[in-house]
LUMMIZA-152303 format. One line per field, with one value per residue (C-alpha): residue number from 1; chain; residue in one letter; y negated, z, x. Coordinates in nm, 4 decimals. Layout:
num	c(NUM/...) $
cadena	c(A/...) $
residuo	c(A/...) $
py	c(Y/...) $
pz	c(Z/...) $
px	c(X/...) $
//
This chain:
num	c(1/2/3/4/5/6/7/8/9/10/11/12/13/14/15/16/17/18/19/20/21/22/23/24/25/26/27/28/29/30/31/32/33/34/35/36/37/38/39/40/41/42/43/44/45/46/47/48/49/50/51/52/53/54/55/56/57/58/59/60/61/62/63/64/65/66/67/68/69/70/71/72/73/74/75/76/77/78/79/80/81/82/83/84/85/86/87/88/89/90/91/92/93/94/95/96/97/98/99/100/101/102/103/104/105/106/107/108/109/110/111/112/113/114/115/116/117/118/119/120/121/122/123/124/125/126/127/128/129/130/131/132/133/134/135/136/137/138/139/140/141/142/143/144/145/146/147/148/149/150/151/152/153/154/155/156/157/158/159/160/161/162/163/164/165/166/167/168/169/170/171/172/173/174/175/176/177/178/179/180/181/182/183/184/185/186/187/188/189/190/191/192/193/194/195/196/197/198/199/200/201/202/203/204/205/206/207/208/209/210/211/212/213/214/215/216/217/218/219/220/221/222/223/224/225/226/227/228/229/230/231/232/233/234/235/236/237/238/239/240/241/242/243/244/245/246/247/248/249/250/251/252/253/254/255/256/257/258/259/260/261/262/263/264/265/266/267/268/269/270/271/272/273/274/275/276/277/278/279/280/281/282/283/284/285/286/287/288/289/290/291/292/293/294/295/296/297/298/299/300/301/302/303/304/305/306/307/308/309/310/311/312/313/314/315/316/317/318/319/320/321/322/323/324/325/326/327/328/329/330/331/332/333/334/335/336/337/338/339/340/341/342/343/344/345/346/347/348/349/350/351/352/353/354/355/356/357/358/359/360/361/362/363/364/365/366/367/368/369/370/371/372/373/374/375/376/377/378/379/380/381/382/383/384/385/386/387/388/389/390/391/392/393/394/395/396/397/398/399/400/401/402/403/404/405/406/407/408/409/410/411/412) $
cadena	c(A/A/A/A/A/A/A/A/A/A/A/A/A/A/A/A/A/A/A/A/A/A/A/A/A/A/A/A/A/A/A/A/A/A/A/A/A/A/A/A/A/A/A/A/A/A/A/A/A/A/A/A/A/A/A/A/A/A/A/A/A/A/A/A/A/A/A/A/A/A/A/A/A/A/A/A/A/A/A/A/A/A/A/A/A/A/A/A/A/A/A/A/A/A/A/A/A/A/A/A/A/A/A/A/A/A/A/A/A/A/A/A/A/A/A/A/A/A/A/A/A/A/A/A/A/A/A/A/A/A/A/A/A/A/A/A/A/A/A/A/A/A/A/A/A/A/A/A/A/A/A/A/A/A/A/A/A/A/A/A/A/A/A/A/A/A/A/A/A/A/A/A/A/A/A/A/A/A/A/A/A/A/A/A/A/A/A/A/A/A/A/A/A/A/A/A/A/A/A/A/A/A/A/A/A/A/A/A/A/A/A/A/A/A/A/A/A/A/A/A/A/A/A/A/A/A/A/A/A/A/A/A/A/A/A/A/A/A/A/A/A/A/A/A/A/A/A/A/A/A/A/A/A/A/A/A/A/A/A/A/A/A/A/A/A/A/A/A/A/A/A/A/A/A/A/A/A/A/A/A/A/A/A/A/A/A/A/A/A/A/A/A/A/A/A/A/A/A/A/A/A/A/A/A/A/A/A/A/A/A/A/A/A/A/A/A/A/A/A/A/A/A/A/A/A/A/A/A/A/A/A/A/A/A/A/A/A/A/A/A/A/A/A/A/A/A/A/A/A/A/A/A/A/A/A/A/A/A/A/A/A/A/A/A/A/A/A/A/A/A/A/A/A/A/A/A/A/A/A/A/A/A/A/A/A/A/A/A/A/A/A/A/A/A/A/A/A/A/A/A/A/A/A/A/A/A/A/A/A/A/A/A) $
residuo	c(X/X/X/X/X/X/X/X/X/X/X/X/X/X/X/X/X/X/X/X/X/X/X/X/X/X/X/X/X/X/X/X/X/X/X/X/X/X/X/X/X/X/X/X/X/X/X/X/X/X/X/X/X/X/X/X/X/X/X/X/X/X/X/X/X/X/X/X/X/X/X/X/X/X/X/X/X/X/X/X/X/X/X/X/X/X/X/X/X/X/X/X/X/X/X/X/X/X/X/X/X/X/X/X/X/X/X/X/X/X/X/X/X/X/X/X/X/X/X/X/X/X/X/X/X/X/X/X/X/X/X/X/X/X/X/X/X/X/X/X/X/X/X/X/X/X/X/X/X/X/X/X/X/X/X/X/X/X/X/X/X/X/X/X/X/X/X/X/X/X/X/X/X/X/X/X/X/X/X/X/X/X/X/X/X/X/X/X/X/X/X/X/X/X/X/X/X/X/X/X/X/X/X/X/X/X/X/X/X/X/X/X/X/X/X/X/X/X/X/X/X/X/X/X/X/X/X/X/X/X/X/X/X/X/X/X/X/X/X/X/X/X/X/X/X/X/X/X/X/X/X/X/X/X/X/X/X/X/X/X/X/X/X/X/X/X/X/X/X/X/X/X/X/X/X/X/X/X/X/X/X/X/X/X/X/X/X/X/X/X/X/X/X/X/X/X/X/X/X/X/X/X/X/X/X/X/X/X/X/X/X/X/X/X/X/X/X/X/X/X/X/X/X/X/X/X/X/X/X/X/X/X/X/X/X/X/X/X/X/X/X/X/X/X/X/X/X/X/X/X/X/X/X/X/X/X/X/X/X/X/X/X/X/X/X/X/X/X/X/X/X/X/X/X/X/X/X/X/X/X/X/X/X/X/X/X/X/X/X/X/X/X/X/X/X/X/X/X/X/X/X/X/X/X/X/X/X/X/X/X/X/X) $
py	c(-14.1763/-14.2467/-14.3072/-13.9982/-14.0042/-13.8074/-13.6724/-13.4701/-13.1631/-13.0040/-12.7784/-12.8524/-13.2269/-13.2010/-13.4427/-13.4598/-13.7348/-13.9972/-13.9637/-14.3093/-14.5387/-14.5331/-14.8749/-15.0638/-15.0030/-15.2515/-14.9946/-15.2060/-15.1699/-14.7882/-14.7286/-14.8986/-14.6874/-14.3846/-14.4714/-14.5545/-14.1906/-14.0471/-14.1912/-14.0704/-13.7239/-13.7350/-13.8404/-13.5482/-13.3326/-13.3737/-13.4293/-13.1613/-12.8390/-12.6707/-12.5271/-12.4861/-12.8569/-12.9494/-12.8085/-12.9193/-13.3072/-13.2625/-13.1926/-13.4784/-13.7443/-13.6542/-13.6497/-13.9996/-14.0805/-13.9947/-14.0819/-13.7926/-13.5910/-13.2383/-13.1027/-12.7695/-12.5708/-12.2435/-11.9878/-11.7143/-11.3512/-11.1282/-10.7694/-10.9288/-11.1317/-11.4286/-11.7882/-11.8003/-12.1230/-12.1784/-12.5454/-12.7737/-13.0886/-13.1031/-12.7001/-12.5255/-12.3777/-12.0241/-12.0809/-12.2041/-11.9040/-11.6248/-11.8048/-11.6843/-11.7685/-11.5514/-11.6280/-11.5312/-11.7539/-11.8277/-12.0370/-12.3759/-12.3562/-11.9719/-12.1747/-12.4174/-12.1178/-11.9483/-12.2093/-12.4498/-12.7410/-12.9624/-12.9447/-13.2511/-13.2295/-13.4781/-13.2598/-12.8737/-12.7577/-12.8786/-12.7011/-12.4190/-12.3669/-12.1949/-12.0394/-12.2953/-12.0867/-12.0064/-12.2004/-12.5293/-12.4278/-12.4173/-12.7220/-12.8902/-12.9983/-13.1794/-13.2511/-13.1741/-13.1962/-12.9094/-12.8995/-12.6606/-12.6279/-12.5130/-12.4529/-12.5711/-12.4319/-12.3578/-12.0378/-12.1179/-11.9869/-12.1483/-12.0961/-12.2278/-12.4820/-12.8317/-12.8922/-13.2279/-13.1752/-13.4147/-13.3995/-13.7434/-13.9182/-14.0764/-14.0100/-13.8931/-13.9921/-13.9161/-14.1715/-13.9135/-13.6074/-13.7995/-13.8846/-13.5122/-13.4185/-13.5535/-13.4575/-13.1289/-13.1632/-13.3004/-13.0553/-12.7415/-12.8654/-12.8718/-12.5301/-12.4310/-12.5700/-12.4303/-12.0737/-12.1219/-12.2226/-11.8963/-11.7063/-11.8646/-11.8401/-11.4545/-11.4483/-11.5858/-11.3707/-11.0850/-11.1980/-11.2909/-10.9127/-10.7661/-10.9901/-10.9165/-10.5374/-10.5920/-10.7522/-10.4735/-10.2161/-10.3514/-10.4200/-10.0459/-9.9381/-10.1711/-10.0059/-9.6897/-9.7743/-9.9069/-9.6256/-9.4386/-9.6396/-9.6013/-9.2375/-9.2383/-9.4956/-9.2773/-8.9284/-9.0669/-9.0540/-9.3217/-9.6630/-9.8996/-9.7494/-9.7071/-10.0866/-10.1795/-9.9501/-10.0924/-10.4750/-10.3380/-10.2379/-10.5788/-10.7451/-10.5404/-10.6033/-10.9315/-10.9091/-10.6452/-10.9160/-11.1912/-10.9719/-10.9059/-11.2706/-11.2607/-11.0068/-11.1269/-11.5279/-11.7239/-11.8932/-11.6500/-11.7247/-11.9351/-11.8677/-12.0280/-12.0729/-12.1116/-11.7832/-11.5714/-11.6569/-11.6127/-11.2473/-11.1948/-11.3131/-11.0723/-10.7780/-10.8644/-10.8480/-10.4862/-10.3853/-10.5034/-10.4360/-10.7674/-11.0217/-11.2705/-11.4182/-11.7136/-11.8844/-12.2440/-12.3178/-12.5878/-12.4383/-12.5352/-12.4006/-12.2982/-12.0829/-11.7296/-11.7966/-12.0261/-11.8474/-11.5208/-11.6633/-11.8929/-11.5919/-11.3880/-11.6595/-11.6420/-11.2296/-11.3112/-11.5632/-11.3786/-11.0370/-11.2290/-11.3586/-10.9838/-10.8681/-11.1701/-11.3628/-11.1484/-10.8560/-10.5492/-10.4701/-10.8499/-11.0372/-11.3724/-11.5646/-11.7011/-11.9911/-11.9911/-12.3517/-12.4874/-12.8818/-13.0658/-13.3984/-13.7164/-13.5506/-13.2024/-12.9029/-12.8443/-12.4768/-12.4182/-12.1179/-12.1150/-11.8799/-11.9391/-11.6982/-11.6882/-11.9078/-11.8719/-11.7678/-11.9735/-12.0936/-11.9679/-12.1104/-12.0907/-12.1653/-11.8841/-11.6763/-11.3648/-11.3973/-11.1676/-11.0051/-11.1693/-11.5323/-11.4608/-11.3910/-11.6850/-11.9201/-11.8222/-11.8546/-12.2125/-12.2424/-12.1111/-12.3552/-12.6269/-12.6606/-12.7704/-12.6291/-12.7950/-12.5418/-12.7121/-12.5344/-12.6630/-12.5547/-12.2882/-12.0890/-12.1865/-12.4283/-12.3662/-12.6674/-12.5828/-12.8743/-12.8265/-13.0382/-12.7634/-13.0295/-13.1359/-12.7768/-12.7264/-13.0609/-12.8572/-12.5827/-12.7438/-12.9520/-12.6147) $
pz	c(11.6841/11.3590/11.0682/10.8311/10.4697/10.1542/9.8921/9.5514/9.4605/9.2117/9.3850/9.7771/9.9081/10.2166/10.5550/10.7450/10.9918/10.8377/10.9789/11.0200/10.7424/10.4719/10.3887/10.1279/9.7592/9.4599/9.3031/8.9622/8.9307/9.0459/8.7735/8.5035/8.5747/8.5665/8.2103/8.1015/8.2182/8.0606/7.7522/7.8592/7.8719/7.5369/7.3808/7.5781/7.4625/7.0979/7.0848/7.3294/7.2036/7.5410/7.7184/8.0332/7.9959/7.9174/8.2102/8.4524/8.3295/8.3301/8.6719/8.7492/8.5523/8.7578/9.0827/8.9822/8.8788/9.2322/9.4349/9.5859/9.6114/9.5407/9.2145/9.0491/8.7606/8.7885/8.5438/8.5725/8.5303/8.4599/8.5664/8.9055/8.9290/9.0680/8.9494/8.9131/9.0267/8.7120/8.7076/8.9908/9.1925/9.5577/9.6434/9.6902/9.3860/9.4784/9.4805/9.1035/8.8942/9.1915/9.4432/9.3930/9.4826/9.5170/9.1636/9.3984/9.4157/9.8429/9.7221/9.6001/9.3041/9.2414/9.2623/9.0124/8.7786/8.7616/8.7667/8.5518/8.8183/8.9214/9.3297/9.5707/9.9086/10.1377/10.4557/10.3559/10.7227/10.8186/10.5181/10.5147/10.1399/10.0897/10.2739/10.2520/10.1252/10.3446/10.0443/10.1111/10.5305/10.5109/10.3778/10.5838/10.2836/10.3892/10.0859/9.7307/9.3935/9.1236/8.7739/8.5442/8.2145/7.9478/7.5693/7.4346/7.1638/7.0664/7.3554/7.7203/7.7384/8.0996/8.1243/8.4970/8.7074/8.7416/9.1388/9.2942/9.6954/9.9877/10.3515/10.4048/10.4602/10.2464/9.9797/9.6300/9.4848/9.1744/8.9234/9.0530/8.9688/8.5857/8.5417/8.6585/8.4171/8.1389/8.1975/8.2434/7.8699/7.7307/7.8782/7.7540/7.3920/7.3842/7.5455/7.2579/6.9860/7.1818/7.1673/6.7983/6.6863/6.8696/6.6860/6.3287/6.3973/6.5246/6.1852/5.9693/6.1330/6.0455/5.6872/5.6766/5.7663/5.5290/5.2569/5.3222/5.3241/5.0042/4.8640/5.0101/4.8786/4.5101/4.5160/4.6232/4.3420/4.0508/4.1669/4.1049/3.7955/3.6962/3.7888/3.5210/3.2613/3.3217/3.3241/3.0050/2.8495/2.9696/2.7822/2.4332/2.1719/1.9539/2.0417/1.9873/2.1781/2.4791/2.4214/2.4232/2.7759/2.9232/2.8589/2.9874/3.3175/3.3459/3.3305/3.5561/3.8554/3.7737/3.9069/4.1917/4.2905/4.3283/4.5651/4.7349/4.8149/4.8758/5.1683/5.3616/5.2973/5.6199/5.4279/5.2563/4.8813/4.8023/4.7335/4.7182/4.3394/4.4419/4.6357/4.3774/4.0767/4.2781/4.3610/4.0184/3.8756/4.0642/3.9555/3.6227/3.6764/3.8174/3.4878/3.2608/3.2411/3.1491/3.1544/3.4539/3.5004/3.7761/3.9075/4.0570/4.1429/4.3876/4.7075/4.5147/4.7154/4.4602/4.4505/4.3057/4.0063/3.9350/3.9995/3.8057/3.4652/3.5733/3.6881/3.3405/3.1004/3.2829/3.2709/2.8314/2.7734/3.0076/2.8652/2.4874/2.5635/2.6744/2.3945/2.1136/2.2358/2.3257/2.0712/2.2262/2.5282/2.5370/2.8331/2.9409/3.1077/3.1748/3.3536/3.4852/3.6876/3.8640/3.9387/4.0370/3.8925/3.9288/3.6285/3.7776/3.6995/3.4590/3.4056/3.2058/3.0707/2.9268/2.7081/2.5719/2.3168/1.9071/1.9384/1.7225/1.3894/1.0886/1.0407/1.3806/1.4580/1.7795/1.6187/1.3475/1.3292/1.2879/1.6264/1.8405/2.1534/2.4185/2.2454/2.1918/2.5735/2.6373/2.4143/2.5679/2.9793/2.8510/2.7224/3.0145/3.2338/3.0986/2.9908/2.7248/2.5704/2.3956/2.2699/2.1968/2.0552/2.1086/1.9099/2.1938/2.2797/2.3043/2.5754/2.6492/2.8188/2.9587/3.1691/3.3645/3.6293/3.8942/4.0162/3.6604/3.6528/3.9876/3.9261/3.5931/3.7665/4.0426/3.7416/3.5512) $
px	c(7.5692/7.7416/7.5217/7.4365/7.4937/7.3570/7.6054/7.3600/7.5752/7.3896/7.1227/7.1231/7.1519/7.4032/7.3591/7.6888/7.8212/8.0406/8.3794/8.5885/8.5354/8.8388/8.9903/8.7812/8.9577/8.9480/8.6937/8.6896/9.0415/8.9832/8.7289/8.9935/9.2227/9.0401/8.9296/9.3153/9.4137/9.1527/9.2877/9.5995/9.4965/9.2944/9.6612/9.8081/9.6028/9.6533/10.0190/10.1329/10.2200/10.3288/10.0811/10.1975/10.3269/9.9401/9.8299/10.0905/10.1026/9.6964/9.6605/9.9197/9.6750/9.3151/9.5499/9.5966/9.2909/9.1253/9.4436/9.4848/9.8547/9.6531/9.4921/9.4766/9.3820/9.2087/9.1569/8.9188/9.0766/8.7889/8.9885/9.0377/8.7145/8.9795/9.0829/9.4289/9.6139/9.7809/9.8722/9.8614/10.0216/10.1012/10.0672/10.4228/10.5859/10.5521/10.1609/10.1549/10.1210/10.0569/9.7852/9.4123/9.0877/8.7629/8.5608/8.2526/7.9909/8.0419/8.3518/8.3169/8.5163/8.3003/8.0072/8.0810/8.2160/7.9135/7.6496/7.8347/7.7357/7.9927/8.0756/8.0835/8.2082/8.3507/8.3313/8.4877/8.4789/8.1014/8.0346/7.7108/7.7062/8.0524/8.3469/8.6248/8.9063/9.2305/9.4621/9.2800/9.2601/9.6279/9.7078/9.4267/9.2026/8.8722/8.7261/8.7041/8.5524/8.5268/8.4524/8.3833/8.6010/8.4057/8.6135/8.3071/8.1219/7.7427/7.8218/7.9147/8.2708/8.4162/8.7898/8.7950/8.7890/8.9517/8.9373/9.0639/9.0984/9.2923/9.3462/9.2911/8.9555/8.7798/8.4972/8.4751/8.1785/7.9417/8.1717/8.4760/8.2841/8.1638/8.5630/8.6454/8.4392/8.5059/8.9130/8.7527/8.6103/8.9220/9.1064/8.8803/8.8863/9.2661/9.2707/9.0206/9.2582/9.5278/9.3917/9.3162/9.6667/9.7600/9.5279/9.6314/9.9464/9.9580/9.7651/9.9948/10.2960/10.0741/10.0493/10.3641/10.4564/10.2625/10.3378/10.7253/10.6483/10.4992/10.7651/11.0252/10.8312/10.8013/11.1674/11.1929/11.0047/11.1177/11.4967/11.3310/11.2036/11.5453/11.7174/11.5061/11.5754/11.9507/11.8928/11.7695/12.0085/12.2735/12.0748/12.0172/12.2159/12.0886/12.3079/12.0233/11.7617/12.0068/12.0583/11.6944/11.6482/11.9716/11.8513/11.5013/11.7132/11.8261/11.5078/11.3158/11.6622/11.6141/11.2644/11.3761/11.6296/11.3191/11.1587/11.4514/11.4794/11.1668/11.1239/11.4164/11.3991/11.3062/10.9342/10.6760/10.6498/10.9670/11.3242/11.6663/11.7192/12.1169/12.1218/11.8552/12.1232/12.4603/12.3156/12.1951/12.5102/12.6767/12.4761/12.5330/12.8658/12.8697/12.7099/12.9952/13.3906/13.5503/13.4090/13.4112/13.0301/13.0744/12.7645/12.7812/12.3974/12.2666/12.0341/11.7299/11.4109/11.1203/10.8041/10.8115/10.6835/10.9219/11.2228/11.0884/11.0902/11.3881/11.5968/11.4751/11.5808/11.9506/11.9692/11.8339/12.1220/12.4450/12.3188/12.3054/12.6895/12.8147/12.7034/12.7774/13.0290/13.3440/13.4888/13.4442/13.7373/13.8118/13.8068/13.6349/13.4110/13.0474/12.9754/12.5927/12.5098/12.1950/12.1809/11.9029/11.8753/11.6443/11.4145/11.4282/11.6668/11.9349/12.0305/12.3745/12.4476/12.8544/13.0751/13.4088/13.4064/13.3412/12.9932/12.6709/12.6036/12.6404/12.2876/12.1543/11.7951/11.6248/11.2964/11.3359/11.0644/11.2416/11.5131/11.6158/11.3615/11.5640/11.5701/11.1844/11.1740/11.3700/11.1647/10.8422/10.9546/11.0713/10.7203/10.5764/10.7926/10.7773/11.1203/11.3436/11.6438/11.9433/12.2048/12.5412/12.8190/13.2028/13.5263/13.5467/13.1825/12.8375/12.6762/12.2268/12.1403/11.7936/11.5535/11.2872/11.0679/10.9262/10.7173/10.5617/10.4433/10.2983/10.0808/9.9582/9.8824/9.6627/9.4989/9.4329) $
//
């Protein structure tokens, strides 16, 4: 009789007859290799973003690792009470994704589910503990190993099983199971961080959402709030207080238009300075007769609280040239432009027409509201302002360094 042989599998020791011996391996070299691929599969498990990839190419590695053309990943359904092939080497395609196995506790891999213990066998049919399973029957498996994969956590939370299985003889032995294990823990950590990315980034879509319904809604409501001011610019008599509520109109569009951006631009919280001021420009355009106002802005992406005050000191400046530059009925033209430049931006807003007042001071205490308003945004952003006047119109040369602020306002 051939000589007996014990294999520990957790709770029972079984005693089976040794079939034929395998041919002798180089088991140092084995063992090396078995510690490059678990390197391998820590790499692959940080840099892979698929997850259908990570399981597939995961189940490819441990194959390897035990030299053996079969290996699967099971994961437990709890409405079926099944493990789900989901990733595997060596079964038929149609199996990946649709085959199941019995989560109960008279199959191997069931066993190691619910106790957690890792399962040894070298000899599937001479087994007593389980019910070998008609997937491994019909592709004539005789032995296998199966290992819990737990995500890890102060909680048990088991996600499956890792099972290695061949048709050829041989013997896995306790170093297999400790390197099927610890693929097993690699792999349930990625799955973790997997499953939290998913979870963080179903969050952020939901912020996202809200934070763009936000937006659309206070863009709703500044429009409604304009619209009342242009109601009552258009019912009072007095000529100066309807020009004090139509400049108030254009002030509170220029913010509407912000949000505007806002709601519908392709990243939460920033905007497309180039964009923001051609659609403003063109607003402002709407609002007079004529006068031409062009815009020639760079697709400068900023935060919102950037392009607020930004998009308020153009509205200031193009409302200030409708009214001051041209004679009433005559035509021209505005130039608004937006470079960005090794020190930061350079707004330009251009007339053509009569230019400033003899003795006009920017400084002076007693200016106009919307140079006020334009004094303090440049305060506010940092920026400078150079006003240059020509034998034709006036030139505001404004600077700013959106980068210069954002460090102050981490500092603050």
């Amino acid at each position: 009789m051939a000589p007996f042989s014990q294999y520990d599998v957790g709770v029972t020791v079984l005693q089976v007859e040794e079939p034929p011996v395998a041919p002798e391996r180089d088991h140092l070299s084995y063992r090396l290799r078995q510690q490059q691929i678990l390197a391998q599969l820590g790499r692959l498990a940080l840099q892979e973003s698929d997850f259908d990839q990570l399981l597939q190419r995961s189940t490819a590695l441990c194959a390897e690792g035990l030299e053996t053309p079969f290996c699967k990943i099971l994961e437990f359904l709890p409405s079926r009470n099944v493990l789900l092939l989901q990733a595997g080497v060596g079964w038929d395609a149609k199996e990946i994704g649709h085959a199941t196995l019995s989560a109960n506790i008279e199959s191997p891999a069931g066993f190691a589910f619910h106790t957690g213990e890792s399962v040894l066998s070298n000899h599937l049919m001479a087994e007593t503990r389980f019910r070998t399973p008609k997937l491994l029957s019909d592709y004539g498996i005789k032995r296998a190993v199966n290992v819990q994969i737990d995500l890890g956590g102060p909680q048990p939370k088991p996600f499956g099983i890792l099972e290695v299985d061949s048709a050829l003889p041989g013997q896995f032995d306790e170093a297999d199971v400790a390197f099927l294990a610890g693929c097993a823990g690699v792999l349930g950590a990625a799955i973790e961080r997997y499953r939290g990315d998913i979870k963080l980034r179903v969050a952020n879509e939901r912020l996202q959402m809200m934070t763009r319904e936000m937006s659309h809604r206070i863009k709703n409501s500044l429009g409604v709030v304009s619209s009342l001011l242009r109601m009552g610019a258009n019912s009072v008599p007095d000529d100066s207080a309807k020009a004090v509520l139509v400049d108030s109109e254009h002030r509170v569009m220029t913010i509407a238009h912000v949000h505007n951006h806002l709601w519908q631009g392709d990243k939460i919280g920033e905007i497309d300075l180039g964009a923001f001021l051609g659609d403003l420009c063109a607003g402002l355009s709407e609002s007079v007769g004529q006068i031409e106002i062009r815009c020639q802005a760079e697709p400068v992406v900023t935060n919102t609280d950037y392009a607020i005050p930004l998009g308020l000191i153009v509205n200031e400046l193009v409302t200030n040239a409708i009214k001051y530059a041209y004679e009433p009925d005559q035509g021209g033209a505005i130039d608004v432009s937006l470079f960005a430049v090794d020190t930061g931006l350079e707004l330009q807003v251009v007339d053509y027409g009569k230019g400033l007042p003899e003795g006009f001071d920017i400084a002076a205490r007693r200016k106009s509201f919307g140079m006020r308003v334009v004094s303090s945004l440049l305060v506010q952003l940092n920026g400078t302002l150079t006003i240059g006047e020509s034998e034709i119109g006036t030139r505001f040369l404004m600077r700013f360094d959106p980068h210069a602020r954002a460090d102050q306002a981490d500092a603050d």
